[in-house]
C-alpha positions in Angstrom: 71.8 -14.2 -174.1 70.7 -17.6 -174.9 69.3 -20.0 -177.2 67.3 -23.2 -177.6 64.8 -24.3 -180.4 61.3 -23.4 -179.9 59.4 -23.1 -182.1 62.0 -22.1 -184.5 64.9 -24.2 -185.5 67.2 -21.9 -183.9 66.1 -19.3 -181.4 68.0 -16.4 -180.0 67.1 -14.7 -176.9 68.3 -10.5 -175.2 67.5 -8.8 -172.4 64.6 -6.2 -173.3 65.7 -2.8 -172.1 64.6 -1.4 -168.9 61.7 1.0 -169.3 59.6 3.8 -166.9 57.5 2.2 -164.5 53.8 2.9 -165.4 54.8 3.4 -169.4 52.9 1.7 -172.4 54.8 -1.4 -173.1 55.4 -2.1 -176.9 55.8 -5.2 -178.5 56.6 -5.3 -182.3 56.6 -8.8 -184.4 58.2 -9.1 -188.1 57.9 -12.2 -190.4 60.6 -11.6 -192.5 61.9 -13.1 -195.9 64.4 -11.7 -198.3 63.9 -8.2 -197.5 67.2 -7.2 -196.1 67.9 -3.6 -197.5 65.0 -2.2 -195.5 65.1 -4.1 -192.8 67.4 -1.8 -191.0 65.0 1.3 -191.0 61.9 -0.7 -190.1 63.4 -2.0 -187.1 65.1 1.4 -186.0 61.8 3.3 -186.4 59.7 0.5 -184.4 62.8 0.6 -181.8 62.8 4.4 -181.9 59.1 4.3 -181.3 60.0 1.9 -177.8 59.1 -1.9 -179.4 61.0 -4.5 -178.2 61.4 -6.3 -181.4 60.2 -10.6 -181.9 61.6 -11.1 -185.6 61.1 -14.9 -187.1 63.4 -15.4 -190.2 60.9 -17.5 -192.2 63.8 -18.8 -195.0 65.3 -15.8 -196.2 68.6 -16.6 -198.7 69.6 -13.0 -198.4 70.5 -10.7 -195.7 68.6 -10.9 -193.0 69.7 -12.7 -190.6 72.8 -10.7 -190.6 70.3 -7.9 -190.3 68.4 -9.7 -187.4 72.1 -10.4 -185.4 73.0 -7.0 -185.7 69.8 -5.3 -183.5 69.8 -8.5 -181.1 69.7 -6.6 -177.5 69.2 -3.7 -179.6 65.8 -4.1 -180.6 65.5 -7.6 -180.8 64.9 -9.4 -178.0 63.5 -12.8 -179.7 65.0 -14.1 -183.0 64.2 -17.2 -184.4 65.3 -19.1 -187.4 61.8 -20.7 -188.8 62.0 -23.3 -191.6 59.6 -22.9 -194.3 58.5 -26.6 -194.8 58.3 -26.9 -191.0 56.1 -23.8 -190.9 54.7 -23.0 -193.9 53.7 -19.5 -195.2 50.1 -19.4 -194.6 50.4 -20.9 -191.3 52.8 -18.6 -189.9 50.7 -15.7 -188.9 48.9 -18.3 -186.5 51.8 -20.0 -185.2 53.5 -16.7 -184.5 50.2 -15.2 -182.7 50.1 -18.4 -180.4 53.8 -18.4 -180.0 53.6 -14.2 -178.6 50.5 -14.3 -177.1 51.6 -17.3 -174.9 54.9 -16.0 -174.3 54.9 -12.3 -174.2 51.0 -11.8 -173.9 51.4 -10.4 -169.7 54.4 -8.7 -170.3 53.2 -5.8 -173.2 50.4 -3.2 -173.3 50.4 -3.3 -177.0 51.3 -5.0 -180.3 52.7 -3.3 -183.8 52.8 -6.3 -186.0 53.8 -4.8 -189.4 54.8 -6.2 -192.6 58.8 -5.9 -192.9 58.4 -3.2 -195.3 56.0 -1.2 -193.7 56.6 1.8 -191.6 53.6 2.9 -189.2 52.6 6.1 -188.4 50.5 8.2 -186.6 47.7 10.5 -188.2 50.0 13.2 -187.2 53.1 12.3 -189.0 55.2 15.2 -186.8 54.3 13.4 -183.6 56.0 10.0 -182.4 53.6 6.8 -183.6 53.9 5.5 -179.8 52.8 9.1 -178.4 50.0 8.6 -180.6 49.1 4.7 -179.8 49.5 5.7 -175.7 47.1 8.6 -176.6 44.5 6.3 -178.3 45.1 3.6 -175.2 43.9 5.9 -173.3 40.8 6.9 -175.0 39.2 3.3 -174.8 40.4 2.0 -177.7 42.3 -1.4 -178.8 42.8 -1.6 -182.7 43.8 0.1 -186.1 43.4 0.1 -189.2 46.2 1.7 -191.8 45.6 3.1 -195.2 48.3 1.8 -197.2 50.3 4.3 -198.5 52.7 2.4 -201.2 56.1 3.7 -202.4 58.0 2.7 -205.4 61.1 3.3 -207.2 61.2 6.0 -210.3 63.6 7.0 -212.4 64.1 10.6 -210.0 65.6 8.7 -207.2 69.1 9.1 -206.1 70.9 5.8 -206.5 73.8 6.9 -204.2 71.1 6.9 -201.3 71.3 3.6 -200.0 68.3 3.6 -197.0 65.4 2.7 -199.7 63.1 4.9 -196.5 65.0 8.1 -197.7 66.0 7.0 -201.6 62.2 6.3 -202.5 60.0 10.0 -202.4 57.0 8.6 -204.9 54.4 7.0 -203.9 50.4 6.8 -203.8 47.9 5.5 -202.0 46.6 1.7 -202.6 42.9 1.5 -202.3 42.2 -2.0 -203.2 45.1 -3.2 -200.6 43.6 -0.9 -197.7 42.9 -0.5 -195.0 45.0 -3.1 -193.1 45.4 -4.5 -189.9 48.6 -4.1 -188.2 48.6 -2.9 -184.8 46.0 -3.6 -181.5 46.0 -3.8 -177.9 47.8 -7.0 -176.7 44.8 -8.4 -174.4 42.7 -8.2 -177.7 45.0 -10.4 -179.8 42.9 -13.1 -181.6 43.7 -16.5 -183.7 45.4 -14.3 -186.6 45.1 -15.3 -190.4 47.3 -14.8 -193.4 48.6 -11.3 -193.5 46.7 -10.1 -190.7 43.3 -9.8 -192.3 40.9 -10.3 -189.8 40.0 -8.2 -187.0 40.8 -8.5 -183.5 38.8 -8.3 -180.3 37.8 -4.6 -179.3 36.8 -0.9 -180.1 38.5 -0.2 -183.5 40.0 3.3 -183.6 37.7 5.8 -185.2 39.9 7.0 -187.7 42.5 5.4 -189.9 46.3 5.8 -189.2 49.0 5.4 -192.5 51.4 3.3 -193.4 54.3 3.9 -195.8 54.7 0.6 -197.7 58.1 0.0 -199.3 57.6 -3.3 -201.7 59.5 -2.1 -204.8 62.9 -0.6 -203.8 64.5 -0.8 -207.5 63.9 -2.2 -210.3 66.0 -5.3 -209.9 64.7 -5.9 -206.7 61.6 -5.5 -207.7 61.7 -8.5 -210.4 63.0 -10.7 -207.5 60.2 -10.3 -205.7 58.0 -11.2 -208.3 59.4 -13.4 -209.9 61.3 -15.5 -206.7 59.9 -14.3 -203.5 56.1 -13.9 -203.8 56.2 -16.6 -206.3 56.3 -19.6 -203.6 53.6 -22.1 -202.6 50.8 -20.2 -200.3 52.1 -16.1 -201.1 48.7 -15.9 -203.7 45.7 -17.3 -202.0 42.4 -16.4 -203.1 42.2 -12.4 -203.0 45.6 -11.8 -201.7 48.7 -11.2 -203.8 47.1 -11.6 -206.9 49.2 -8.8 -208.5 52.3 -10.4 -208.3 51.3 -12.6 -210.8 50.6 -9.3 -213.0 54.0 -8.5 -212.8 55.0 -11.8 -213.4 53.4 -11.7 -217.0 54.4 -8.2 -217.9 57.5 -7.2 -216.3 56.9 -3.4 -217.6 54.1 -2.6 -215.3 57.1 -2.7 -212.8 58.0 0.7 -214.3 56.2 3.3 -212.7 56.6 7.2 -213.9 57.3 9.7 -211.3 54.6 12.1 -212.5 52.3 9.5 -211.6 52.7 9.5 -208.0 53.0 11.8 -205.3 56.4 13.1 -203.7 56.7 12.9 -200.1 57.5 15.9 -198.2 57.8 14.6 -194.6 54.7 15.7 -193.3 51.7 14.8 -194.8 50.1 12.0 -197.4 48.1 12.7 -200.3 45.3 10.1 -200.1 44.2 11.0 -203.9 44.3 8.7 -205.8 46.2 9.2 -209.3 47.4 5.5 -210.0 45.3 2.5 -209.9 48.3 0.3 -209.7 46.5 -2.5 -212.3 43.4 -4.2 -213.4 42.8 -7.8 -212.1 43.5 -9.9 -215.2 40.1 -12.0 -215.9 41.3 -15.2 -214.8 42.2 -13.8 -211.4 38.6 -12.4 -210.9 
């Protein structure tokens, strides 16, 4: 293990793990800040899934970077400490694209670059997501788009569960915040943009995959988020993030009834919609 800064102000470096010759090779990226409680699964379900793990800590004051040390060389093989004001927010997903591509870009078949709340999936949730991906590889294909799936806290979850992944059952799909970008082949990697919203090189996939999104965990959390985390200089640019700003006004739209939603039975997702999350306020239009 060792360390030096580049381009990070501190960098951490493990051995990957030793893999079948003539496998896929997975590489997974996370941008994290301030979402330490589900962290954990994220990282265990992209490491279960055979992604060695690049995670940039982009100024978190909770946490995760005792998270991040805890799966380095088990998971993580690149950690880096990145200063906001060094790197700002909406330059990160292009610094962190150059950064893999020229660092890791002949070493991996292909890339899983989720949010650090989001968990990817397959369209058959019973099968393995990197079965799936090797499957799709295979067929001529290099990118995804996932239907974003959200999940929120309700008054019927179990507050003695502590993984928010198994605590949180509700949840519905988001139409106007789908489909997203989150996962392609690594020779196809382009100049990404904030949050991964344009398109990279190749044959999309012909259907789109799911994503179980976990941005409101409880109800304190959730008021953090809105009111601290997404409320810093570049989260709401033009058509992204808006809502926060919703939540920020009215902290009761936070509160979502069960009934509402759908309840997740392990094996399949409703894609109907029965909650619109909320109207963009005029002055956001």
């Amino acid at each position: 293990m060792s360390s030096q800064l580049f381009p990070g102000r501190r960098r951490l470096l493990a051995c990957p793990p030793s893999r079948e010759s003539g496998t896929t090779r997975f590489l997974g990226v996370l941008l994290c800040y301030n979402d330490a409680d589900v962290l954990a699964p994220v990282i265990e379900h992209l490491v279960t899934n055979r992604h060695d793990l690049v995670v940039w800590n982009h100024g978190s004051e909770d946490e995760t970077h005792e998270v991040c040390l805890d799966y380095l060389g088990r998971g993580i093989i690149d950690y880096q400490v990145v200063d906001r004001d060094e790197v700002p927010f909406e330059q990160i997903y292009g610094v962190c694209s150059d950064y893999v591509v020229s660092t890791y870009g002949d070493r991996y078949d292909w890339l899983s670059w989720p949010d650090q709340d989001e968990i990817l999936e397959g369209p058959d949730l019973a099968r393995p997501y990197h079965e799936q991906v090797g499957e799709l590889l295979a067929a001529g294909h290099d990118w995804i788009e996932f239907d974003n799936f959200v999940f929120w806290y309700t008054d019927r979850d179990d507050p003695s569960v502590d993984d928010p992944v198994d605590r949180i059952r509700h949840y519905n799909l988001y139409e106007s915040a789908s489909p997203r970008i989150r996962a392609w082949r690594m020779a196809c990697t382009n100049a990404r943009r904030l949050g991964n919203s344009n398109p990279p090189d190749g044959r999309k996939a012909p259907v789109n995959w799911p994503l179980r999104h976990y941005p409101m965990r409880s109800h304190e959390q959730a008021v953090r988020r809105a009111s601290h985390d997404r409320n810093q200089p570049g989260f709401q640019k033009g058509d992204k993030n808006w809502h926060y700003e919703r939540f920020r006004d009215d902290e009761s739209t936070l509160r979502v009834p069960a009934e509402r939603l759908h309840q997740f039975d392990g094996t399949a997702l409703d894609p109907t919609i029965t909650w619109a999350f909320y109207e963009r306020p005029d002055r956001l239009r």
